[in-house]
LUMLO-925284 format. One line per field, with one value per residue: residue number from 1; residue in one letter; y, z, x of N, C-alpha, C in turn. Coordinates in steps of 0.02 Angstrom, whole numbers, plus 32768, in hexadecimal, padded with zeros to 4 digits. Example, Ala and Ser with C-alpha at 12.3 -4.5 7.8 and 13.67 -1.06 7.14 Angstrom:
REM residues 2
pos (1  2)
code (a  s)
n.py (7EE4  7F90)
n.pz (8186  8162)
n.px (8294  8282)
ca.py (7F1F  7FCB)
ca.pz (8186  8165)
ca.px (8267  82AC)
c.py (7F5B  8002)
c.pz (8186  818A)
c.px (8294  8285)
//
This chain:
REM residues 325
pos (1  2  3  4  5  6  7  8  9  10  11  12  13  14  15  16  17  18  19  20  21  22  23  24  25  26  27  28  29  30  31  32  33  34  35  36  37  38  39  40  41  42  43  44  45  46  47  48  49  50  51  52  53  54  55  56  57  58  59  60  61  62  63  64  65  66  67  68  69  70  71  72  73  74  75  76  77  78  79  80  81  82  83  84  85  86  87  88  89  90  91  92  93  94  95  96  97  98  99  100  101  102  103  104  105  106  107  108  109  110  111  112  113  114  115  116  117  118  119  120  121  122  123  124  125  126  127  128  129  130  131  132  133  134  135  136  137  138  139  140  141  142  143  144  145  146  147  148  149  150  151  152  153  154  155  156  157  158  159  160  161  162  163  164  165  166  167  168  169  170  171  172  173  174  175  176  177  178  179  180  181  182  183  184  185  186  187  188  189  190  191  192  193  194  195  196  197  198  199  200  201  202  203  204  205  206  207  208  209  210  211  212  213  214  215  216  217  218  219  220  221  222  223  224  225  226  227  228  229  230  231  232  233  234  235  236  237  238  239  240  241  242  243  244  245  246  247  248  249  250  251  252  253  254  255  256  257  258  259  260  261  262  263  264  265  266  267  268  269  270  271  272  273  274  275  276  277  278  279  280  281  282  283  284  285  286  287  288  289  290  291  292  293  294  295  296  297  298  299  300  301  302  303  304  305  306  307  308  309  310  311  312  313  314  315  316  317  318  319  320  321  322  323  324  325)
code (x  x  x  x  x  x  x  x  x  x  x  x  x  x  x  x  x  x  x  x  x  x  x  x  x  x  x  x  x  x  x  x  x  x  x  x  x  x  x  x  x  x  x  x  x  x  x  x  x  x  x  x  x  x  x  x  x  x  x  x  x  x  x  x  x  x  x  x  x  x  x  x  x  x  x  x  x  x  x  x  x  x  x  x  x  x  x  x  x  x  x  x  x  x  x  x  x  x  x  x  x  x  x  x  x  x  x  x  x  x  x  x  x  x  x  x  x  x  x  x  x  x  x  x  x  x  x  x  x  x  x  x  x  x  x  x  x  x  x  x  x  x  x  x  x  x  x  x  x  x  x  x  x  x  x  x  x  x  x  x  x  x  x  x  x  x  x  x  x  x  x  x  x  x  x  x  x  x  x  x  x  x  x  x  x  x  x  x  x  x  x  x  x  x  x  x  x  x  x  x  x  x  x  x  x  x  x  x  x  x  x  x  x  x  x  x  x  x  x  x  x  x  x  x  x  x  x  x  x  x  x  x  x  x  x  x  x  x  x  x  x  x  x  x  x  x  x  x  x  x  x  x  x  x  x  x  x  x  x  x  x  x  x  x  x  x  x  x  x  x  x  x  x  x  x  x  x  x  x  x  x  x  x  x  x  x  x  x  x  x  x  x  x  x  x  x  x  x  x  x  x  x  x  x  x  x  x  x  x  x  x  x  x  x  x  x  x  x  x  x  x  x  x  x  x)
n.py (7FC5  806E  8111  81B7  8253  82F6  83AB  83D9  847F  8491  8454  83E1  838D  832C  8297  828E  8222  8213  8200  81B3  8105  80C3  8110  817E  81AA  8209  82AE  82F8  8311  834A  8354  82F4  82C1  824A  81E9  81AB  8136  8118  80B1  809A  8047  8044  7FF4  7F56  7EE9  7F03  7ED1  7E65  7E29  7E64  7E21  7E1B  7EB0  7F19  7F71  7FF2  803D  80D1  8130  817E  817C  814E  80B7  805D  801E  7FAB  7F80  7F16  7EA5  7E57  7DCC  7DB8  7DAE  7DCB  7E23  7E4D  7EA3  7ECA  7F50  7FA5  805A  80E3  8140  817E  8199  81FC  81CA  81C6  8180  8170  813F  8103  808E  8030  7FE7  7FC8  7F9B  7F80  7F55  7ECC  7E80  7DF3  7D74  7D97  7DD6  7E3F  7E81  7EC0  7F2B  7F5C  7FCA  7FC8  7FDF  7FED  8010  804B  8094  8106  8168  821E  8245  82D0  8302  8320  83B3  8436  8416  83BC  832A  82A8  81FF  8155  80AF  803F  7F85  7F36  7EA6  7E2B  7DB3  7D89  7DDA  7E8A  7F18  7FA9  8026  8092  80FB  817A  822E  827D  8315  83AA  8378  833C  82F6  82C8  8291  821F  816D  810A  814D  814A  813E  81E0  8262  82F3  8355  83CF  845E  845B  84AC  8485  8418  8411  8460  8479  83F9  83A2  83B0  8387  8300  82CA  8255  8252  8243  819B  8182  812B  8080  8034  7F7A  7F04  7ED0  7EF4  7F78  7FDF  8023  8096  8065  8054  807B  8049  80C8  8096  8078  8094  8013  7FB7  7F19  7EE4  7F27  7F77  7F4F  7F99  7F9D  7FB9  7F5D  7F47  7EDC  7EE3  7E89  7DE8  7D88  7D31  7D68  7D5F  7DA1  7D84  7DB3  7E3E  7EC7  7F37  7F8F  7F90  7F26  7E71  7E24  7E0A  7DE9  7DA7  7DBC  7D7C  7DC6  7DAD  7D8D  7D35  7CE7  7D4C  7D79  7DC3  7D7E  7D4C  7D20  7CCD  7CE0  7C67  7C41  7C90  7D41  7D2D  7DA1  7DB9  7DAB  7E5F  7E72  7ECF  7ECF  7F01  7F22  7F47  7F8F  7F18  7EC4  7E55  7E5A  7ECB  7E61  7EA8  7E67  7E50  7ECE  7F56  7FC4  805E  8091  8136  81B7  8215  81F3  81A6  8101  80AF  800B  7F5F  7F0C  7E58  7DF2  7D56  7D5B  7DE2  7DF0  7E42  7ED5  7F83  7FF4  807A  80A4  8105  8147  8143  817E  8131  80BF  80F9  80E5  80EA  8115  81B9  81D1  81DC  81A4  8135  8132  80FE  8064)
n.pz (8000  7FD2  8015  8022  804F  801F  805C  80CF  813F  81E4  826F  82A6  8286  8289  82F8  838F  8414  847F  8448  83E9  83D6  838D  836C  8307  832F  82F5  82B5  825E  81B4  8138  8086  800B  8071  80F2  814F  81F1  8216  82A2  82EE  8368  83E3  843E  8489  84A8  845F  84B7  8532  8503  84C5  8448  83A2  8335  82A2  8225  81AE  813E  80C7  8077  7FE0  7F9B  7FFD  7FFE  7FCC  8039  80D8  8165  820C  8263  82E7  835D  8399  834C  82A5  8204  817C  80DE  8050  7F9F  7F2B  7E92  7E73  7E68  7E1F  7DDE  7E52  7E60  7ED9  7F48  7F02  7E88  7E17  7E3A  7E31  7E71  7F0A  7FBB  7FF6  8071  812B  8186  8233  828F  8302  8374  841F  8469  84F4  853E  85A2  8582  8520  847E  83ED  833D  82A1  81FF  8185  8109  806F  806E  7FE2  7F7F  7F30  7F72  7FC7  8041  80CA  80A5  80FC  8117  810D  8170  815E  81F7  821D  82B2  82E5  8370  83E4  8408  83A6  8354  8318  82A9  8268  8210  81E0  8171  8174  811D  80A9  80FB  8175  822C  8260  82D5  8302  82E5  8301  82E2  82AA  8238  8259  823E  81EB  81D8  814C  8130  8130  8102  8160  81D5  8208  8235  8291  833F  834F  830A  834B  83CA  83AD  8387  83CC  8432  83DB  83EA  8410  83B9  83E9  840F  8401  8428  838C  834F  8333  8359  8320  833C  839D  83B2  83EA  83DE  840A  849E  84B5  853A  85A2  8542  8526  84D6  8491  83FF  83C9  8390  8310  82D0  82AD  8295  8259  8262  8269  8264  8281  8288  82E7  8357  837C  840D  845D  84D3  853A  85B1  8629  8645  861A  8617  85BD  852C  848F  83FA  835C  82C0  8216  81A6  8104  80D9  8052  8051  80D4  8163  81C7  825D  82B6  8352  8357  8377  8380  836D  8325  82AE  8289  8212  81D7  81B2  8193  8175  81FB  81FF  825E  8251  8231  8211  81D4  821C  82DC  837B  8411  8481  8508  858D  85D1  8651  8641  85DA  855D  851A  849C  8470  84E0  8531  8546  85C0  8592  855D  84DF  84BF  8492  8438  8439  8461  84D0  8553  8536  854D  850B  84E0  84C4  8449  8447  83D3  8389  83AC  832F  82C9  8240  8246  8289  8301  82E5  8263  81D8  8162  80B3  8049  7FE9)
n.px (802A  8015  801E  800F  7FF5  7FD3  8011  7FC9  7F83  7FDF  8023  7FCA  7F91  7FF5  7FE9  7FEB  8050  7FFF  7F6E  7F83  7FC1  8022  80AA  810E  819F  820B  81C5  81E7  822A  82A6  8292  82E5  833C  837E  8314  82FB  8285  822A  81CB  814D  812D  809B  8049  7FDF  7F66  7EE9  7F16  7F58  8006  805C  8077  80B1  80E1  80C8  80F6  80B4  8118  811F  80E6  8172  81D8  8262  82CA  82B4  82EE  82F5  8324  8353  830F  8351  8307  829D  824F  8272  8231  8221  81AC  81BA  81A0  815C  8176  8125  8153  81EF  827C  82E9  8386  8401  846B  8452  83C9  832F  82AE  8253  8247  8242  81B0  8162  8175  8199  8195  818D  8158  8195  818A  8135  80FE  8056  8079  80E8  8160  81A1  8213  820B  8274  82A2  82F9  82F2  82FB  82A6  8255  8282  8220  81BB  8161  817C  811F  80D4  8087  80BB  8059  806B  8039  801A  800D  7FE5  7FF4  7FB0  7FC9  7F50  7EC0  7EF2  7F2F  7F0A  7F6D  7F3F  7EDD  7ED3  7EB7  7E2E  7E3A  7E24  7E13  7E41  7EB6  7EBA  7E35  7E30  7E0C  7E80  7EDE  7F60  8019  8083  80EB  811D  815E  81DB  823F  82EE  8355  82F8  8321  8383  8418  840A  83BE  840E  84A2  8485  8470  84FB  8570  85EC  86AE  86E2  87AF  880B  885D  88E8  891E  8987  89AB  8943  88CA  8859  87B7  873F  86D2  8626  8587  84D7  845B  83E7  8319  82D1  82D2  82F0  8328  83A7  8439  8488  8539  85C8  866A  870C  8796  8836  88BA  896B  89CE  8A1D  89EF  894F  88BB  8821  877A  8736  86D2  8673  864A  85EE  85CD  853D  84FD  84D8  851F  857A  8588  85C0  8563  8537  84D1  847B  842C  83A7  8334  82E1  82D1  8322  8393  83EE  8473  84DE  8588  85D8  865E  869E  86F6  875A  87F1  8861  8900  8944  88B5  8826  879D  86F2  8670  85DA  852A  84BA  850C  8595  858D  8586  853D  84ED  8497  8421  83FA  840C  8413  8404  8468  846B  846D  84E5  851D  85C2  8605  8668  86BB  86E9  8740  8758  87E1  8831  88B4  88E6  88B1  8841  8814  8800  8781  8738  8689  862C  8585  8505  8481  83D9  83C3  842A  8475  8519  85AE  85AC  852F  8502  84A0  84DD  84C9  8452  8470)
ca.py (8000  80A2  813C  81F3  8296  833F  83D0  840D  84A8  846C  8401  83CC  8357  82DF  8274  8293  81ED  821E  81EF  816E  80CD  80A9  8143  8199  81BA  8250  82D2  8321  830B  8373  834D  82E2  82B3  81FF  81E7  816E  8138  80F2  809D  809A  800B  8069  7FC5  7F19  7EDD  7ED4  7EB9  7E29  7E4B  7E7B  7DEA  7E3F  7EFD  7F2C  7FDE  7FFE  8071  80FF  8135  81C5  8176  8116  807B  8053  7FE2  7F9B  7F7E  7EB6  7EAE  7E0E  7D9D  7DC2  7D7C  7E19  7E14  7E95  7EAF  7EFD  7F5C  7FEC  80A0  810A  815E  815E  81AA  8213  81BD  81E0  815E  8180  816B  80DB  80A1  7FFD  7FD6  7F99  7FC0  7F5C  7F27  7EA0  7E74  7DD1  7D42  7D9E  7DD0  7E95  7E85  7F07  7F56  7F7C  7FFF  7FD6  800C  7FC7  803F  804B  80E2  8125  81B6  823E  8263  8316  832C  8335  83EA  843C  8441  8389  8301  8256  81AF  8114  807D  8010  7F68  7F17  7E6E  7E10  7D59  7D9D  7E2E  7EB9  7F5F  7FC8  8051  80A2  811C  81BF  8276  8298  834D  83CA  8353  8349  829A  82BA  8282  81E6  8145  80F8  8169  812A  8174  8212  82AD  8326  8376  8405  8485  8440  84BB  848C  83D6  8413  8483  8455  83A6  837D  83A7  8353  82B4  82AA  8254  826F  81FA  818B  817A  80DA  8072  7FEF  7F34  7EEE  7ECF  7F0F  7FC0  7FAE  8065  80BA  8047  8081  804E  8077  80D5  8070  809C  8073  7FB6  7F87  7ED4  7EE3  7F63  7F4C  7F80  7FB4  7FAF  7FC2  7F3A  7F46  7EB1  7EEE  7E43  7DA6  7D35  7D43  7D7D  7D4B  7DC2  7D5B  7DCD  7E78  7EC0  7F6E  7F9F  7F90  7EE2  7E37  7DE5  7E33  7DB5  7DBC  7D93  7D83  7DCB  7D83  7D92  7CF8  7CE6  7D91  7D70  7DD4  7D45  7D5D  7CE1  7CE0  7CC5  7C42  7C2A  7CF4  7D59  7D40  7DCE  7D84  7DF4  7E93  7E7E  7F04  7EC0  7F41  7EF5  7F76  7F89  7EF0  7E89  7E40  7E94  7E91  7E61  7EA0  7E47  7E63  7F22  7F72  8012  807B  80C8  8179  81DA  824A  81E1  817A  80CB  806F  7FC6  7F3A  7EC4  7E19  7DBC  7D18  7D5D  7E15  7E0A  7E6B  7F1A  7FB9  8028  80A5  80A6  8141  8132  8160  8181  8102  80AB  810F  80A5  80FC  8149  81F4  81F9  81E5  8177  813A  8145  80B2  804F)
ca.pz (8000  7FD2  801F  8017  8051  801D  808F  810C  8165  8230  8283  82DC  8257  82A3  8311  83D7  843F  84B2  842D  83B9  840C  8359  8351  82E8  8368  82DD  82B5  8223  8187  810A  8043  800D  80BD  8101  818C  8218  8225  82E2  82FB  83A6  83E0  8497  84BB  848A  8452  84FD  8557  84DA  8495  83FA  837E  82E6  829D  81E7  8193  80F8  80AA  8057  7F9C  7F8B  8033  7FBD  7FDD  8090  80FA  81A6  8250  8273  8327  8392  83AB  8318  8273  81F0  8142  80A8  8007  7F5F  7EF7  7E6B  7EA1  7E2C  7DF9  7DF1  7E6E  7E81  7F07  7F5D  7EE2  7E43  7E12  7E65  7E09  7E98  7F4D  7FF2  8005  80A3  8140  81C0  8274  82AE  8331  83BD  845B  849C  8536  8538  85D0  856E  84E2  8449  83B9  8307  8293  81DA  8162  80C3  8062  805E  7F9D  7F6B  7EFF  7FC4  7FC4  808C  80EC  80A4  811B  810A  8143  8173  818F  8220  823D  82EB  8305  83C6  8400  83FD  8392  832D  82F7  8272  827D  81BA  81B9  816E  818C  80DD  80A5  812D  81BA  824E  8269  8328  82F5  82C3  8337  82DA  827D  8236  8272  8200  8200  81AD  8122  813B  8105  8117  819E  821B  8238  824E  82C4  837B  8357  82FE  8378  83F0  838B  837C  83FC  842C  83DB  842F  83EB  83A9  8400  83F1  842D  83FD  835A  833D  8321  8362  831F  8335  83BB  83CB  8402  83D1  845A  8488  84DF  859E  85B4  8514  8531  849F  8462  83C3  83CD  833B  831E  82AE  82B5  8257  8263  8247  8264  8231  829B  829E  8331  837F  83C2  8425  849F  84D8  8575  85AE  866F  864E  85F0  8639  859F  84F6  845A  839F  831E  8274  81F9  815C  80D1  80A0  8035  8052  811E  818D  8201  8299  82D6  836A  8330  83AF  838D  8383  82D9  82A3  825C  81FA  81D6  8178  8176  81B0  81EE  820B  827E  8249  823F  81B8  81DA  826A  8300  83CA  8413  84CB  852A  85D5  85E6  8688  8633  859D  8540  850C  8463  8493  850D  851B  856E  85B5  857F  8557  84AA  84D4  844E  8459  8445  8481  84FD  856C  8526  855C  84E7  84FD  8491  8444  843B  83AA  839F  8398  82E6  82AB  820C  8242  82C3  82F0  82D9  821C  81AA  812C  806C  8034  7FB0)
ca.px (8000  8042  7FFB  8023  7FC9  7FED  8016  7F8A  7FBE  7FDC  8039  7F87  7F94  8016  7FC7  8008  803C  7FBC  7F36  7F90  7FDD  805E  80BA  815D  81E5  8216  81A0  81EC  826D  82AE  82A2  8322  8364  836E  82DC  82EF  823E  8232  8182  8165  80E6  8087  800F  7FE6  7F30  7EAB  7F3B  7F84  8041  8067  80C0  80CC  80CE  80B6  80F8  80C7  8142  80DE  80F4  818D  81FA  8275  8302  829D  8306  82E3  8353  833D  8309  8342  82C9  825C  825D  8270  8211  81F2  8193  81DA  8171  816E  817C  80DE  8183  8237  8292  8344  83B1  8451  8482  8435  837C  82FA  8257  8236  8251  8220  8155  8149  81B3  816A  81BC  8161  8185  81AF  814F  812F  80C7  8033  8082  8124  815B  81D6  8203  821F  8288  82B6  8306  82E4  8306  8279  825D  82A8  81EC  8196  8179  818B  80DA  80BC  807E  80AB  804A  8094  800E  8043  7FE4  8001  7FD5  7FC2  7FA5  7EE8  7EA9  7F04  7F0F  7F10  7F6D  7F35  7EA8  7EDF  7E93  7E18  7E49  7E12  7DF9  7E67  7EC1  7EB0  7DDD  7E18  7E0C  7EB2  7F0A  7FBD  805A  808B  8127  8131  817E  81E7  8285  832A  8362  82DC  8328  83E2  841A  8406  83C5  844E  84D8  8464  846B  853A  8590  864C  86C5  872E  87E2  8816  887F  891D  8925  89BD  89AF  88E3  88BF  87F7  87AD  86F8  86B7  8602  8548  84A5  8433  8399  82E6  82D2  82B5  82FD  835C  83E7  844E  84B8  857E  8602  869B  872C  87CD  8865  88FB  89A9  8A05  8A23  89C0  8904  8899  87E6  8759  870F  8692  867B  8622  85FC  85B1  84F0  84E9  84FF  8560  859A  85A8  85C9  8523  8529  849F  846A  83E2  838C  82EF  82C3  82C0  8358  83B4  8422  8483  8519  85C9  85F3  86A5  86CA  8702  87AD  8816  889E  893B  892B  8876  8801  874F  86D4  8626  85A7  84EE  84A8  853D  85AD  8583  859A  8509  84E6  8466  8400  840E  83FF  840C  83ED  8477  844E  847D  851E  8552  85F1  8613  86A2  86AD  871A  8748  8795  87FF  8857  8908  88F8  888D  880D  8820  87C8  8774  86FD  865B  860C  853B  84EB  8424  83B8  83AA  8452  84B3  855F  85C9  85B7  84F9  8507  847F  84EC  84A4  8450  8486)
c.py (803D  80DB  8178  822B  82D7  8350  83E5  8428  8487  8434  83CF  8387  8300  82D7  8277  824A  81D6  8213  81A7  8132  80A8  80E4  814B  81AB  820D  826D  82F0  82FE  832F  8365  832E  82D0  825A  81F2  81AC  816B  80F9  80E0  808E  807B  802A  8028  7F8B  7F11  7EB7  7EB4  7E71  7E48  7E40  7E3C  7DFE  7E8A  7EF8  7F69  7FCD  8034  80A1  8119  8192  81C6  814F  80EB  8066  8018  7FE2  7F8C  7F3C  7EDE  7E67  7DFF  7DAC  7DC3  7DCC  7DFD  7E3B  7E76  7ED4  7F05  7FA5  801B  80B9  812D  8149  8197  81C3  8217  81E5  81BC  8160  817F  810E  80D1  8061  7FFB  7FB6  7FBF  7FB3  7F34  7F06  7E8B  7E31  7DA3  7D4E  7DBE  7E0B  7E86  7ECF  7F3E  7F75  7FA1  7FD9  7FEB  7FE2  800C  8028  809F  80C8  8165  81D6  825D  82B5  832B  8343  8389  8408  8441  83F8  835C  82A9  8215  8175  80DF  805B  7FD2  7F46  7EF3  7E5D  7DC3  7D5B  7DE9  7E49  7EE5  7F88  8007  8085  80D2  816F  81E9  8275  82FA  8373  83AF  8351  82E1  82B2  828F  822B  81AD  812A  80FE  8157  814F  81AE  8231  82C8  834D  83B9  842B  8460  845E  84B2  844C  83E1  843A  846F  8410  8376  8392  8390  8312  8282  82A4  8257  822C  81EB  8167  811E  80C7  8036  7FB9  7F14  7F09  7F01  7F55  7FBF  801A  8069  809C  806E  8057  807C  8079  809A  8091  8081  803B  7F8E  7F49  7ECE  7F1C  7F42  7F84  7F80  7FBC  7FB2  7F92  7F19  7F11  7EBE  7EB8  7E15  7D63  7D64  7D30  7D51  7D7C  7D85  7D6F  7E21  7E81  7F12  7F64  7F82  7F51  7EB6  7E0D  7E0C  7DE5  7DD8  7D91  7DA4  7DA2  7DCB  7D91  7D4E  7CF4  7D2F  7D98  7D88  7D9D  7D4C  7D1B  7CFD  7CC8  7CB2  7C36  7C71  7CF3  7D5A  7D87  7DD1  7DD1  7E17  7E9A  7EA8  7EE7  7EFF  7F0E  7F47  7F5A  7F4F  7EBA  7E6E  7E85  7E9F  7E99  7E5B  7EA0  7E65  7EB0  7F1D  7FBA  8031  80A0  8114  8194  8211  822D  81BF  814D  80A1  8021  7F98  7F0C  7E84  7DFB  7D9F  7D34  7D98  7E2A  7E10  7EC8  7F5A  7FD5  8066  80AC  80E4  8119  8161  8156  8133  80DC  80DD  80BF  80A0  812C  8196  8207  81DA  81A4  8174  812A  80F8  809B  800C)
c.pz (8000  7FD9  8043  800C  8052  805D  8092  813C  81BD  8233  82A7  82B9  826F  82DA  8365  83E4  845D  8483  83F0  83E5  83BC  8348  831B  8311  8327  82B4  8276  8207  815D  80B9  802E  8047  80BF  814F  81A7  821E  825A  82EE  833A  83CD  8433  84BE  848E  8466  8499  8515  854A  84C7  845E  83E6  8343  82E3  825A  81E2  8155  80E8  806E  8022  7FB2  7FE0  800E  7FF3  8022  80A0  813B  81DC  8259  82C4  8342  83AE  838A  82D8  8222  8187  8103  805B  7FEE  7F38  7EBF  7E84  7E59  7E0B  7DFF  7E08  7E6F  7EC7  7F14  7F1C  7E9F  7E3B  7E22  7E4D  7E40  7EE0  7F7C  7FF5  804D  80C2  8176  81DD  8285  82DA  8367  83E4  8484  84BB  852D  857B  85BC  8533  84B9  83FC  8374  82C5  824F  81C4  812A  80BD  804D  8018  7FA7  7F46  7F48  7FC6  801E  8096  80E2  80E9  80FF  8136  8143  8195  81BC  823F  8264  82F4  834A  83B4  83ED  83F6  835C  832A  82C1  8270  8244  81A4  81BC  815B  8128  80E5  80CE  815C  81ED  8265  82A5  833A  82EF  830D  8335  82A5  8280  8240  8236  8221  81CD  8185  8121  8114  8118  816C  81C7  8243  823B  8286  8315  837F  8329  8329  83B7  83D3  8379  83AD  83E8  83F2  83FA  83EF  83E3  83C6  8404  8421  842A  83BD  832F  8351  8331  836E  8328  8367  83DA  83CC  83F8  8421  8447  84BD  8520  8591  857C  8546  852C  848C  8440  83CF  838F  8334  82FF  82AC  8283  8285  8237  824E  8254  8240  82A6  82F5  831C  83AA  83CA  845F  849A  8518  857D  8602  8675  8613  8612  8609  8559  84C4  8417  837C  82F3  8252  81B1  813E  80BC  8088  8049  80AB  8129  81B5  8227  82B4  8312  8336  8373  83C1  838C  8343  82C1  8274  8255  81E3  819E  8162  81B7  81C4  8211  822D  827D  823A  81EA  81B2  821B  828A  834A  83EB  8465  84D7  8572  85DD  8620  8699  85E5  8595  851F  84CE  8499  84CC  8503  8550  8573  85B7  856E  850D  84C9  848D  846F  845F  8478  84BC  8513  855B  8535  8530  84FC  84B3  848F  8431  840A  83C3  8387  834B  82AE  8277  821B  827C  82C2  82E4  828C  8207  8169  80EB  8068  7FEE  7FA0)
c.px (802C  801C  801E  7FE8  7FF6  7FF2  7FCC  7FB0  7FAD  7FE8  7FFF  7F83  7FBE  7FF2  7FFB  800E  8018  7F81  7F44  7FB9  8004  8073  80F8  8173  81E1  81D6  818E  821D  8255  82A9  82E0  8351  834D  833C  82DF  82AA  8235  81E5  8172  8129  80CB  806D  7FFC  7F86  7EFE  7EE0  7F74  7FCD  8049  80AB  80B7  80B5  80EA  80AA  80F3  80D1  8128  811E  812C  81AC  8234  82CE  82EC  82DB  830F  8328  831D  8349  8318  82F6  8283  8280  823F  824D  8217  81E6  81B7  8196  8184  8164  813C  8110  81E1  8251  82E5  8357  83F4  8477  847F  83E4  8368  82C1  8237  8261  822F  81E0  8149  8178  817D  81A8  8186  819C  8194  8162  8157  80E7  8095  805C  80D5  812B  81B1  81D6  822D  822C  8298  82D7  82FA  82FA  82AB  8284  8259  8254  81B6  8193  8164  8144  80B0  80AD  8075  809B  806A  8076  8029  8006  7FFB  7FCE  7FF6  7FD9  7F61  7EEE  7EE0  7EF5  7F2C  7F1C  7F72  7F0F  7EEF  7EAE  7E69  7E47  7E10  7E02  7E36  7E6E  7EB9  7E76  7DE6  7E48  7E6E  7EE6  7F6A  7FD8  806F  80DA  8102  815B  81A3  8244  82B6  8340  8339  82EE  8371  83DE  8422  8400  83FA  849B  84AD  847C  84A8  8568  85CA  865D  8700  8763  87F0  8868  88B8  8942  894D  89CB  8962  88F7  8867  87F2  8744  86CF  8666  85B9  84F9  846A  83FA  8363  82EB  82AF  82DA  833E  839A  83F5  8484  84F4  859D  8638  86D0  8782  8805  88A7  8926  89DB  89FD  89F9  896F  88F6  885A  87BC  8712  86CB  8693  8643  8636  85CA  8570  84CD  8505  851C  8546  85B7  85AA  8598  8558  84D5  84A7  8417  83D6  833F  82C3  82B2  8309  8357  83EC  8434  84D6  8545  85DE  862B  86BE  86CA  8735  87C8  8849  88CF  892D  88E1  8862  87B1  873C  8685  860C  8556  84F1  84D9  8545  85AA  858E  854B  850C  84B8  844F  8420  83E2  8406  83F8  8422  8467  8487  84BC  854C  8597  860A  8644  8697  86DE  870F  876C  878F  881A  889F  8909  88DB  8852  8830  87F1  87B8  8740  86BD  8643  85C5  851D  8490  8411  839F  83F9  847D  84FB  8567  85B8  8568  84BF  84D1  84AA  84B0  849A  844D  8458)
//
């Protein structure tokens, strides 16, 4: 489903938390910008939890792609765009229409959040409002989170109006919230032989479980290494996944024996690939902050680093959504 409403003047238009229960975390994006679009689940069905959630990616959002969540089983549709689109990359006539999260298990009495990016098409002109259906299935029940506002009506009227932003100038999403949004960085540091650069972690919401780490590891000698763990204050155990595409389904798996990095090679564990995977939180990293923490390899060690935290759903250090290809 692909659905797109002009500009109506007022923000009255986006839909408050306080009246929708599937919101957008962001509010606004600029033309041509890349939009985290954070879906943010408030409540389950009559007190059932939520095992699946369904975005469909509205006409003139282009290259959509999702953030795999542990312990849910990640899906999407391809379809034609009504036009063809100028990318960061060049020009776009098909993409993802539709991402699904199923399998896992959000209690009605808990809040998370299921995130993709896209780029906002450059033909969006400022004052636009765009919808973004979201259907959330339970155990028992569903909802539909899809009706949009007719022209002159006020989505506030409506029982289950889909999550929206808004369309706006470039300068109104820089400025403050972007030096809000870029944590320090921490210098890269040397283990022997390893060079281990950018070490960094994406923020998460209060309660989340997992947070995903990053990290950069270059071997200057002759014998290969082993990261075999990692661990930071507010997690009880730090491993290394893998992630993989098969049949059109995202798959996570540990790396049980660790990641070798054989001489002269650089591995890089970023978002979509190998990654470190910290478990049982007993805290919430925060955007800007920065955390000490430890790598262990088989030859060099327990090594300290310090992690920088990017925002929630960031592709790259520093904040940054890299370009998608």
């Amino acid at each position: 489903m692909k659905i797109l409403i002009p500009a109506v003047i007022g923000l009255g238009l986006v839909a408050s938390s306080a009246q929708a229960h599937a919101v957008l975390e962001r509010k606004q994006a600029s033309p041509g910008s890349t939009y985290r679009g954070v879906v943010q689940i408030m409540h389950g069905c009559d007190g059932k939890p939520t095992t699946k959630v369904s975005v469909s990616i509205p006409e003139g959002l282009i290259g959509a792609k999702p953030m795999p969540k542990p312990g849910w089983t990640l899906a999407m549709t391809r379809g034609a765009y009504a036009k063809t689109y100028t990318t960061h990359h060049g020009t776009a006539s098909e993409g993802v229409t539709s991402i699904t999260w199923s399998g896992g298990s959000l209690p009605d009495d808990e809040v998370d959040e299921f995130t993709f990016l896209a780029q906002v098409a450059d033909t969006f002109e400022p004052g636009a409002t765009v919808y973004v259906p979201v259907q959330q299935d339970c155990t028992e029940g569903s909802h539909s989170w899809s009706d949009i506002p007719k022209p002159g009506q006020d989505a506030h009227d409506l029982k289950a109006a889909a999550p929206a932003f808004r369309v706006v100038q470039a300068a109104q999403t820089g400025g403050a919230m972007a030096a809000q949004a870029a944590p320090a960085k921490a210098a890269s540091v040397k283990a022997g032989d390893l060079t281990i650069e950018t070490p960094w972690l994406r923020a998460t919401p209060n309660g989340a479980k997992v947070a995903g780490g990053y990290v950069r590891i270059t071997n200057t000698g002759s014998t290969p290494d082993v990261l075999t763990g990692a661990a930071v204050p507010f997690a009880t155990s730090g491993d290394i996944h893998s992630m993989s595409m098969e049949g059109g389904v995202m798959k996570m798996a540990p790396v049980t024996e660790g990641l070798t990095i054989k001489p002269g090679e650089t591995v890089e564990l970023k978002p979509g690939g190998y990654h470190l995977m910290f478990e049982g939180l007993t805290g919430a990293p925060k955007a800007g902050e920065t955390v000490a923490g430890t790598l262990t390899f088989q030859r060099a060690g327990t090594v300290p680093v310090t992690f920088s935290v990017a925002p929630i759903g960031a592709s790259a250090p520093g904040g940054q959504h890299q370009h998608q290809h």
